[in-house]
C-alpha angles and dihedrals in degrees: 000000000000133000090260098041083058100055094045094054082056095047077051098046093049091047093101099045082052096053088043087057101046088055094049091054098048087053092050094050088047101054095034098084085043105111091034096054095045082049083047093042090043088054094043088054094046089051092047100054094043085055093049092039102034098119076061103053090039129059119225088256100041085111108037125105140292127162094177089066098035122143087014106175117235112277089258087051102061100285125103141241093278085074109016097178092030136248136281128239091282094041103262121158112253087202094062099035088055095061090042089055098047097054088052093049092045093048098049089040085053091049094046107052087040095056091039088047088051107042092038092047087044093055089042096054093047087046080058105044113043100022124173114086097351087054089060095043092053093043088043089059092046092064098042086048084051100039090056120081099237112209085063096055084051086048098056088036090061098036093048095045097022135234130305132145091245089049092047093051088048081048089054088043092059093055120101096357097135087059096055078043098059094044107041083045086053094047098044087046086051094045106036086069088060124106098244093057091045083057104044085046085048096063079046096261104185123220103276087047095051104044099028104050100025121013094044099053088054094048100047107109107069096039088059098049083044079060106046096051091050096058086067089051088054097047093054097047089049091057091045090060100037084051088053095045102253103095128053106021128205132291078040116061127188132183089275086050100048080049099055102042088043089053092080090061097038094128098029097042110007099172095068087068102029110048090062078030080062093039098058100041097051085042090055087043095045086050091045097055092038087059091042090050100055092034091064083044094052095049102113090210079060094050091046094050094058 
């Protein structure tokens, strides 16, 4: 037997224990992330249903005025139950202007990575399908879209139109649409050469057939997680422009708003600013960690593994 023959026998002979291994390793990487994405799924829910239900959970004067009970400090910090997180400088209640901002923040961060997801896959599928010239327009506008710093495109765009709610949700759809582009480009190219789309083109499916019914349902996964951690991008771009003036304007408040307008008191009265400081910090990481988690379930080496 020679030298190699002999090492090969022993790669051969340890190919169980590494398989072994490599299973262990994608369970443990599964299962990881367990208790923190059902304590991030547990707070998105809980977000969710204070934002739908919020008319329930507040009364119809729960923001309105009172001097008498202005810069109230939170209930563990020496208030009381009629204001459990406090009041602002006019004696708003922190409680109910929260829900009301995070309804507002959900809803714009909703609109925006819809309208971002649908604009950038249905560039992508066009860029596959037809290819030639209209492939390397798509993909041309995909650099220039990446090559730009964003957040000062939507700064000129509000200061030169102005500044209106419907603007400012267009604003939130453009963003991250090359993103949504490349990858939906990347997915349709890898699935058009497979054998179900050869033989839906081959009964003369047109384009919204094909894409539509077959290719998109296939391809779903990643553009969702693409999705998911967008919406945290969005969320905290939104609040970037609502703390520098430019986003959510009044009568309307969002979580960027509640933080700008709480920065003049932050050491006077610190929970006006860091309690949707808090918010939007656990709702990005809950987003995060949700993204992280079935991404690691949709990778088909995972799945393989198992």
């Amino acid at each position: 037997m020679t030298w190699h023959e002999s090492n090969l026998g022993a790669v051969r002979a340890y190919e169980p224990l590494r398989r072994l291994w490599a299973r262990q390793s994608v369970r443990w990487r599964a299962t990881r992330f367990a208790p923190l994405s059902a304590l991030a799924l547990a707070w998105l829910i809980l977000l969710l249903i204070s934002a739908l239900l919020d008319s329930l959970l507040s009364s119809p004067d729960a923001i309105s005025m009172d001097l008498r009970a202005r810069l109230r400090p939170p209930l563990l910090f020496g208030g009381n139950w009629a204001h459990i997180l406090g009041t602002d400088d006019l004696g708003q209640d922190i409680l109910a202007r929260l829900l009301l901002s995070v309804r507002t923040s959900l809803l714009v961060a909703l609109v925006g990575s819809g309208l971002g997801a649908l604009l950038g896959t249905t560039l992508g599928f066009i860029a596959a399908h037809f290819r030639g010239w209209i492939e390397e327009s798509v993909q041309m506008l995909v650099d220039l879209q990446a090559a730009m710093p964003f957040t000062i495109i939507a700064l000129a765009l509000l200061a030169f139109f102005g500044n209106s709610f419907g603007l400012f949700l267009v604003i939130m759809g453009i963003y991250g649409w090359e993103r949504y582009a490349r990858l939906a480009r990347s997915l349709a190219l890898s699935a058009l050469g497979q054998g179900y789309t050869l033989a839906v083109r081959s009964y003369g499916a047109g384009f919204l057939r094909l894409y539509g019914r077959h290719v998109l349902p296939n391809v779903a996964g990643p553009l969702i997680v693409n999705m998911i951690l967008n919406f945290s991008e969005v969320i905290l771009l939104e609040s970037a422009l609502s703390f520098l003036g430019l986003g959510v304007q009044p009568p309307l408040s969002s979580l960027g708003t509640m933080v700008g307008y709480g920065r003049t008191y932050v050491t006077t009265a610190w929970w006006i600013a860091v309690i949707p400081g808090v918010v939007i910090v656990l709702t990005v990481l809950s987003l995060s960690i949700l993204g992280d988690r079935m991404q690691d379930r949709l990778n088909p080496a995972n799945r393989s593994c198992r």
